[in-house]
LUMVEXDO-646098 format. One line per 10 residues: number of its first residue (from 0); their letters; for each residue x, z, y of C-alpha. Coordinates in nm, 3 decimals, m for minus. Example, Ala and Ser with C-alpha at 12.3 -4.5 7.8 and 13.67 -1.06 7.14 Angstrom:
2
0 = as = 1.230 0.780 m0.450  1.367 0.714 m0.106
END
This chain:
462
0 = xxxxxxxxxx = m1.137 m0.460 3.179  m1.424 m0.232 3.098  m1.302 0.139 3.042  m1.430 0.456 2.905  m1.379 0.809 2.945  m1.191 1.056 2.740  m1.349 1.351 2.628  m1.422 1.604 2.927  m1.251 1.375 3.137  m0.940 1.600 3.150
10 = xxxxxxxxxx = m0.658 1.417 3.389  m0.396 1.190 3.156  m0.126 1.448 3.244  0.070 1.319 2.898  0.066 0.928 3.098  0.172 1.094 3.444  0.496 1.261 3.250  0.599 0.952 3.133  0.572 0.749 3.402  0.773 0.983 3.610
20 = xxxxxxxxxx = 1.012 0.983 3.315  1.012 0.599 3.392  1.046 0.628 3.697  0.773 0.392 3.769  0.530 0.303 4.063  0.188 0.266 3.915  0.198 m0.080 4.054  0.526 m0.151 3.850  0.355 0.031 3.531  0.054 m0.236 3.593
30 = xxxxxxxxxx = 0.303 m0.540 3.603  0.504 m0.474 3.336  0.136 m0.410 3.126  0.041 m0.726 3.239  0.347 m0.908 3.084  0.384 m0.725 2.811  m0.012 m0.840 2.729  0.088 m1.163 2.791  0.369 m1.207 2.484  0.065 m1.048 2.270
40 = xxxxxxxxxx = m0.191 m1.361 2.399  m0.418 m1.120 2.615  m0.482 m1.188 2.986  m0.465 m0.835 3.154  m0.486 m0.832 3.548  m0.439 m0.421 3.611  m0.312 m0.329 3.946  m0.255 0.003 4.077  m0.587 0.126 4.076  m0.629 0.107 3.707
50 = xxxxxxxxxx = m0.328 0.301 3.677  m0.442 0.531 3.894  m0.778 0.562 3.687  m0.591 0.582 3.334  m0.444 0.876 3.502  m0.775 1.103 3.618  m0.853 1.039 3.201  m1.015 0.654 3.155  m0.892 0.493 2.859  m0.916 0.095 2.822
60 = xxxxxxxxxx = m1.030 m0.074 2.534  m0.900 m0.225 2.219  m0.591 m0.310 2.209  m0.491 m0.187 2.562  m0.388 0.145 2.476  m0.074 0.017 2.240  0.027 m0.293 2.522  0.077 0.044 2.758  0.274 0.220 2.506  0.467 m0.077 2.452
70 = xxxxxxxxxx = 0.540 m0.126 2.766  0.662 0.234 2.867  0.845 0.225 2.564  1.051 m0.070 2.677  1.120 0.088 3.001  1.231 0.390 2.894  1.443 0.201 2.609  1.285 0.400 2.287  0.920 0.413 2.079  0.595 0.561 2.292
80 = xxxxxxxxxx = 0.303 0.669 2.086  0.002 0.600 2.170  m0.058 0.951 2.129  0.254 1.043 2.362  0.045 0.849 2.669  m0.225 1.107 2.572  m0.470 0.746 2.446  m0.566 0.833 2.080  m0.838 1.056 2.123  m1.098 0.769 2.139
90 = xxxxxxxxxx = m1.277 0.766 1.819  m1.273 0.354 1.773  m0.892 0.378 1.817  m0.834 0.665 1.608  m1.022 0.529 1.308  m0.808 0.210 1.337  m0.502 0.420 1.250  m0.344 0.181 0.977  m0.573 m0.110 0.973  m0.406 m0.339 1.231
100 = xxxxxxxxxx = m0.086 m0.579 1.118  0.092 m0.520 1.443  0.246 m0.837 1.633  0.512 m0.636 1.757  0.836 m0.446 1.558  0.731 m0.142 1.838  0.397 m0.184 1.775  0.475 m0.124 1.373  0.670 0.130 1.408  0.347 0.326 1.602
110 = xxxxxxxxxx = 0.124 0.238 1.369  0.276 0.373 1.030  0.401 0.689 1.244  0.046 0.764 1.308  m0.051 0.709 1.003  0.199 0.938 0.873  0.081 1.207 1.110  m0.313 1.129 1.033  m0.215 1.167 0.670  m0.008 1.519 0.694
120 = xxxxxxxxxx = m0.278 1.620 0.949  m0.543 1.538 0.722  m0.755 1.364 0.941  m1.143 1.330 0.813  m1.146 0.973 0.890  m0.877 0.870 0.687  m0.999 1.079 0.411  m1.325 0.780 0.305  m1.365 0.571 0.018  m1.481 0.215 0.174
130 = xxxxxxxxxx = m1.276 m0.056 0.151  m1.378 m0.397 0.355  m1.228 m0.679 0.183  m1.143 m0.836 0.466  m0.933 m0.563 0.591  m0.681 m0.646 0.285  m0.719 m1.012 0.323  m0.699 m1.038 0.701  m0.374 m0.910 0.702  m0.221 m1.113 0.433
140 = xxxxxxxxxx = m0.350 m1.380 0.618  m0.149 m1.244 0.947  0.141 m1.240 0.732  0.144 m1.562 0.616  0.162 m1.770 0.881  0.420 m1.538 1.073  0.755 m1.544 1.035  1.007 m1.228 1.042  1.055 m1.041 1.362  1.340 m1.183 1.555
150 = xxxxxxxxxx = 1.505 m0.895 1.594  1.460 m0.532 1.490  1.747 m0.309 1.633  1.716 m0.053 1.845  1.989 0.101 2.118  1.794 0.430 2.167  1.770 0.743 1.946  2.045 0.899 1.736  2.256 0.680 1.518  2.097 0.592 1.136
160 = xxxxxxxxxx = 2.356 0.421 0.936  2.381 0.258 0.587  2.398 0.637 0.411  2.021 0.717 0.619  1.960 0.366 0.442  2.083 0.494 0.051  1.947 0.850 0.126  1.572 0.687 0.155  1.614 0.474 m0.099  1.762 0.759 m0.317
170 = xxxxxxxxxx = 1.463 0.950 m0.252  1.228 0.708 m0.304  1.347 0.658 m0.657  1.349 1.031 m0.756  0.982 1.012 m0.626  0.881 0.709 m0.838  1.009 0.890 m1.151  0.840 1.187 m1.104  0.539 1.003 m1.044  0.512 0.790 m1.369
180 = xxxxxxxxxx = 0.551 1.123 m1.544  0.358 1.371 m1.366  0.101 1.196 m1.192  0.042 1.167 m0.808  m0.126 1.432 m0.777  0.194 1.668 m0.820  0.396 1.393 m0.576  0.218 1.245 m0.340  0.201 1.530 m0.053  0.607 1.547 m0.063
190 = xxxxxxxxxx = 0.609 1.163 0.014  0.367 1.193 0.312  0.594 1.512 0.461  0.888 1.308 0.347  0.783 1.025 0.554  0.616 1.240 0.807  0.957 1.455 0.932  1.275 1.257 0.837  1.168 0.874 0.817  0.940 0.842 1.083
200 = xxxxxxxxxx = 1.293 0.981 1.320  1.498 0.776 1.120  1.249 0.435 1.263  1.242 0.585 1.599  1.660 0.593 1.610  1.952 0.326 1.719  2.067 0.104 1.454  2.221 m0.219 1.439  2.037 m0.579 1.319  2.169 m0.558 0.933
210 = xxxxxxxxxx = 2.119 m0.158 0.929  1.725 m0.162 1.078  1.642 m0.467 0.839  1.765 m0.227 0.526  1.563 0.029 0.702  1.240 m0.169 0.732  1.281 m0.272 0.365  1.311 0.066 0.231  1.035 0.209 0.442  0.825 m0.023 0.297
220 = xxxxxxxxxx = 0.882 0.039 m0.047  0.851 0.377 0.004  0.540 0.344 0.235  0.381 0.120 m0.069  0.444 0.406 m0.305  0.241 0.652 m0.057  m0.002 0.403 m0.078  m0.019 0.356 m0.472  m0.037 0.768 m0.487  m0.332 0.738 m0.275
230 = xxxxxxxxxx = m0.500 0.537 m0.529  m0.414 0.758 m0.774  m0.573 1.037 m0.579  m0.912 0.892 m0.561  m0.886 0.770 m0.221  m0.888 0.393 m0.221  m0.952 0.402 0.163  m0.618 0.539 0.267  m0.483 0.303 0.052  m0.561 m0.037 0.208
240 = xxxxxxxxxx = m0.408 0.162 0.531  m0.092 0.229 0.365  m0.064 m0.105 0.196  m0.142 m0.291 0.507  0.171 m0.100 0.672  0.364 m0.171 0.384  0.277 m0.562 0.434  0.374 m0.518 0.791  0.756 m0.338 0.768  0.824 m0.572 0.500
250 = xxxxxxxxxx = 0.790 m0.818 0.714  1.022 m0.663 0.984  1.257 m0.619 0.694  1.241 m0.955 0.683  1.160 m0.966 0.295  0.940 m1.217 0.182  0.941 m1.126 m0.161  0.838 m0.767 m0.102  0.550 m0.894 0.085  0.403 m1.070 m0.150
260 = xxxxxxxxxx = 0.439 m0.775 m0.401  0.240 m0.599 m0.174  0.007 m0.814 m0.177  0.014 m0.905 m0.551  0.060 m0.564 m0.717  m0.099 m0.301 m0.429  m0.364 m0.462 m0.228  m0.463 m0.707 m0.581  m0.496 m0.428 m0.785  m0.686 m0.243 m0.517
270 = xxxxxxxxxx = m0.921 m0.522 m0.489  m0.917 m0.501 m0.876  m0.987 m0.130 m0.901  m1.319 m0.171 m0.642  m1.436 m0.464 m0.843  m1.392 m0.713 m0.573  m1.250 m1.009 m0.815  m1.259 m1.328 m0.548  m1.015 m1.172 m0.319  m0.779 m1.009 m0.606
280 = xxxxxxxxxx = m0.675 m1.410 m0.677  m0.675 m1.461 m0.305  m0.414 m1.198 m0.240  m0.232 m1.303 m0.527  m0.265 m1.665 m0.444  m0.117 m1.573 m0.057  0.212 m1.384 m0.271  0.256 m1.677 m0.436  0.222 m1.897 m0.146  0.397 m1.692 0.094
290 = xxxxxxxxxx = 0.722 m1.606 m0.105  0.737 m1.944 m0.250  1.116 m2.005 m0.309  1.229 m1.681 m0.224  1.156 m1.459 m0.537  1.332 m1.444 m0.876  1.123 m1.610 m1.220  1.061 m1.225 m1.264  0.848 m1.150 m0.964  0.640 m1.523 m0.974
300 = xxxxxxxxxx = 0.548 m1.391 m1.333  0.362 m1.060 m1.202  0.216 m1.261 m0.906  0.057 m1.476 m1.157  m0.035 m1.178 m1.386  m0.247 m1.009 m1.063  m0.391 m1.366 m0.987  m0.498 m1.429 m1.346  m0.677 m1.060 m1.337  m0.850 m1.205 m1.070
310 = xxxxxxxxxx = m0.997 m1.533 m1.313  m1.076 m1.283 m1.606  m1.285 m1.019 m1.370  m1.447 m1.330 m1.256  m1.524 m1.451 m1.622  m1.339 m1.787 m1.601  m1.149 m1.780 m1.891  m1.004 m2.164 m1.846  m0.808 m2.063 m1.536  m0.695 m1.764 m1.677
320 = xxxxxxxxxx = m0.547 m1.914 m1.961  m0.388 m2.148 m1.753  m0.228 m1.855 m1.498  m0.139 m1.643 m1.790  0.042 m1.844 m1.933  0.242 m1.917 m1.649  0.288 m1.597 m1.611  0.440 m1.574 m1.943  0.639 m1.850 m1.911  0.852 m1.747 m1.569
330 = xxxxxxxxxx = 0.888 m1.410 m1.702  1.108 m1.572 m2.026  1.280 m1.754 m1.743  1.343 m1.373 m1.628  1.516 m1.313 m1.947  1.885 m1.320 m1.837  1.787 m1.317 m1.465  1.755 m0.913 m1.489  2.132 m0.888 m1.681  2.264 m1.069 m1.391
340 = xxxxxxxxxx = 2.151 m0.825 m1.097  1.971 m1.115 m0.942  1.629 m0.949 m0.953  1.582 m0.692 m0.638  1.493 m0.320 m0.733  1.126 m0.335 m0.695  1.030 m0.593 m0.939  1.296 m0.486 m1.197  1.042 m0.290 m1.392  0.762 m0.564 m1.475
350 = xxxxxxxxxx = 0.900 m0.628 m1.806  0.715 m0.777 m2.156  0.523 m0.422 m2.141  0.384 m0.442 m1.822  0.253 m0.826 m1.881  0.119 m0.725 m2.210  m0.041 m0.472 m2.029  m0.208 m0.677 m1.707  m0.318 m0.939 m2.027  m0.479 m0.641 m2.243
360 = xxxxxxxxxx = m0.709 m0.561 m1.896  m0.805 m0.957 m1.902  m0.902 m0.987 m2.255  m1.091 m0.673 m2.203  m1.287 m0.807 m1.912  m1.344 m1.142 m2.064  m1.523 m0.970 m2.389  m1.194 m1.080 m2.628  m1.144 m0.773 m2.814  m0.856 m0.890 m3.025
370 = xxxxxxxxxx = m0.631 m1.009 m2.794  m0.705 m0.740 m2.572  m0.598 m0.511 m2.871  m0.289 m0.685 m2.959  m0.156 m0.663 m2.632  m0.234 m0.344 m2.561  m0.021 m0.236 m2.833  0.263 m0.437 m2.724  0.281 m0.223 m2.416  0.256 0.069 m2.577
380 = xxxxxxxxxx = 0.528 m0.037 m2.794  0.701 m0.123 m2.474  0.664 0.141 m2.227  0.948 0.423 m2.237  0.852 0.700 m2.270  0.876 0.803 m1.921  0.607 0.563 m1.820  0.365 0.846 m1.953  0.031 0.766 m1.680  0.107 0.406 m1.781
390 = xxxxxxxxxx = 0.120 0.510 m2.179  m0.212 0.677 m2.088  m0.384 0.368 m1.963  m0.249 0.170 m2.247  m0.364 0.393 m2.478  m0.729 0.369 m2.341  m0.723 0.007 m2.310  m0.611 m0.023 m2.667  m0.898 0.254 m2.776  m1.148 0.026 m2.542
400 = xxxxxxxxxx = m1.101 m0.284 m2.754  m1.087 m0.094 m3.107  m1.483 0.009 m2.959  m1.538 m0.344 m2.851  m1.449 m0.440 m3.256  m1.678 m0.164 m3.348  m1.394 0.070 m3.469  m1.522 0.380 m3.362  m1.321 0.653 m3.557  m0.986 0.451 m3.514
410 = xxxxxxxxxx = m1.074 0.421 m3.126  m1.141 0.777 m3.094  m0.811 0.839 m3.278  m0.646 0.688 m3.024  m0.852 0.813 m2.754  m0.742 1.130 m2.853  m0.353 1.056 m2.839  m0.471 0.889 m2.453  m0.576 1.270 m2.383  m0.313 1.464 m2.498
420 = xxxxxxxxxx = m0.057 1.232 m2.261  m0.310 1.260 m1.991  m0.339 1.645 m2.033  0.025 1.665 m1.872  m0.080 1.446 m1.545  m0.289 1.484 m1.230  m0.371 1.124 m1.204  m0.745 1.013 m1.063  m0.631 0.642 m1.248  m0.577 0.798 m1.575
430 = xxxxxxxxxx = m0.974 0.984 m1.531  m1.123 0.659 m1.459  m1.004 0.508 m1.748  m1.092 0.797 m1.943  m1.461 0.785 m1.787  m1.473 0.406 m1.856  m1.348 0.469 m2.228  m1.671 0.760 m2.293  m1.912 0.542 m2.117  m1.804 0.269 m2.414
440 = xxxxxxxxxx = m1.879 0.544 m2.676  m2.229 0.605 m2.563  m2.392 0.403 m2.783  m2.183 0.584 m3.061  m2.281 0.947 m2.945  m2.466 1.034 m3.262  m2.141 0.955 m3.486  m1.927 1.262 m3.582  m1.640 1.139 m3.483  m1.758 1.124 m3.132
450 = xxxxxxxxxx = m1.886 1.408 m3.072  m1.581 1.573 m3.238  m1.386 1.356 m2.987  m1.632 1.487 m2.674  m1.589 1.856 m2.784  m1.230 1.788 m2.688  m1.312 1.693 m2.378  m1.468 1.944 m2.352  m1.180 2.241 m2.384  m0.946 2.026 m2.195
460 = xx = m1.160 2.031 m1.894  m1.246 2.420 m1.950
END
């Protein structure tokens, strides 16, 4: 296989360590590379001598570089980086970081670590705004058709039990809480840390089957929120990385209902954010597909709210209508199903608010004003009053459709409630809407009322 130099061709001395950690020939090293490409589909015929080159500083291609680490790893009975075997200084590879749905439980677990580390590292190529649709719908794709990992525990590492389990989960519910209030700008750099220096040991450590599946599930949730915040932070690019990862450990966890959330409420409403509106019903179409008969009434209902955002962006209101009120229909199936404990934690929260809420943004995109407005203050009405950022948005949704209807002052009276709430946040979401809402009043500009309403835009941003 072709191969190309590292920078300065400096000798691999981080590969030669770990193969004499090994204790491995470089023949051996080639074998086991071999068969480990194998399980992955890939037809590698290495000997010695491209051992022997890897170590004066060649790197192979594509996917090469994580079959080695793989296969040290398994020798030496714990995770190898791909950084460890001194292979992620190639610029293809590093730009990758995030964007591959790993075949392999080891591979995974390399992936979102490096991510982690790109992220705390701020890394300039993770910092970009593009988003290729097809690197959210490939992998939902991936993770359709493939099952859970077969087995996820480890033997090496220090001991995580059931508490490292709770303690995660703990955290990652403080974190969501704080973000809803404040905004992820205040949060989001503890998360990355967080996941950075204790949960990235925590994957690399011994735990049993049951143990490393609760593991995998609650580093996904909390590897979805990092993801969200990333949004929320104007950087839609790190997001699809995150959510991809998310997609992935779910999968390990062994959860296909948390999968398809990912799908359905992260990667959809990515896809919704960048105005892509064919592949938010795709990915919401693959939840539904891919979780069928393993989700609660309750979680259907919000993968048929993201699908039917998809219809309205796309301006057919027939299947909308038709989604919608599915939607509505399996979530007053969900009535008792949340007194009963059946629903799992991270779909307990999509309530009559957050419907009316998803249903306010398709009325607003399909030019109906008056539904959009009467469900828009149904989630206001139904969001707590912790749920500030998303009392914000429903604020400016409802203040969108009172313009729509040609109710200027009352719109910028509610506007103006939308800015005192969003006064208290560092949220990039909250802005847009905010920026979508003034672009709406431009035709008004001359009115009193809005420039009263832009001169307090004004001193808020002073």
């Amino acid at each position: 296989m072709a191969a190309r130099p590292l920078v300065a061709r400096q000798p691999n001395e981080r590969l030669q360590a770990l193969i004499q950690e090994a204790a491995c020939s470089n023949a051996g090293l080639a074998r086991r590379v071999n068969m480990c490409g194998a399980e992955h589909g890939l037809d590698l015929r290495y000997d010695k001598t491209s051992v022997a080159r890897w170590l004066r500083g060649q790197q192979p291609r594509g996917r090469a570089p994580a079959i080695i680490a793989e296969a040290l790893g398994r020798k030496l009975g714990r995770t190898v980086t791909i950084d460890e075997i001194g292979m992620a200084n190639g610029k293809n590879l590093a730009s990758g970081v995030g964007l591959q749905f790993s075949p392999t439980v080891l591979g995974a677990i390399e992936q979102v670590c490096e991510l982690w580390r790109s992220d705390v590292g701020r890394r300039d190529f993770l910092s970009g705004t593009s988003v290729a649709s097809s690197a959210l719908v490939e992998p939902s794709r991936d993770w359709l058709i493939t099952g859970a990992d077969a087995q996820v525990a480890r033997n090496a590492g220090a001991r995580v039990g059931a508490s490292d389990v709770d303690a995660v989960k703990a955290t990652t519910d403080a974190l969501v809480e704080l973000d809803h209030r404040y905004g992820s700008g205040h949060v989001r750099p503890v998360v990355v840390h967080y996941l950075n220096s204790v949960v990235s040991g925590l994957l690399a450590g011994s735990y049993r089957e049951s143990v490393g599946r609760e593991l995998f599930a609650a580093v996904a949730r909390l590897t979805e929120l990092a993801g969200y915040m990333a949004v929320d932070t104007g950087q839609p690019g790190l997001a699809q990385r995150y959510y991809i990862q998310a997609l992935r450990l779910a999968q390990a966890a062994g959860d296909r209902g948390y999968g398809g959330y990912v799908l359905a409420a992260s990667m959809s409403h990515l896809a919704a954010s960048l105005g892509n509106p064919r592949e938010i019903a795709q990915l919401a179409k693959a939840a539904q597909e891919g979780a069928r008969g393993q989700v609660t009434p309750r979680a259907e209902a919000m993968f048929c709210a993201a699908e039917a955002r998809g219809h309205a962006l796309l301006g057919d209101a027939r299947s909308f209508q038709i989604v919608a009120g599915r939607a509505l229909t399996k979530l007053e199936q969900a009535g008792s199903t949340a007194e009963s404990g059946d629903d799992p934690t991270w779909i307990r929260h999509f309530d009559h608010a957050y419907l009316a809420d998803e249903l306010a943004h398709c009325h607003r995109d399909l030019g109906q004003p008056e539904q959009a407005r009467r469900h828009a203050e149904d989630a206001i009405a139904g969001h707590p009053e912790g749920r500030v950022r998303r009392r914000a948005i429903g604020l400016l949704l409802l203040a969108t459709a009172q313009v729509q209807q040609r109710d200027v002052d009352e719109a910028c009276s509610t506007g103006t409630r939308a800015l005192e709430l969003l006064g208290t946040l560092r949220s990039n979401r909250g802005a847009e809407y905010l920026d979508d809402f003034q672009q709406r009043l431009a035709p008004y500009r001359e009115e009193p009322v809005v420039r009263e309403f832009g001169a307090r835009l004004e001193v808020q941003a002073a």
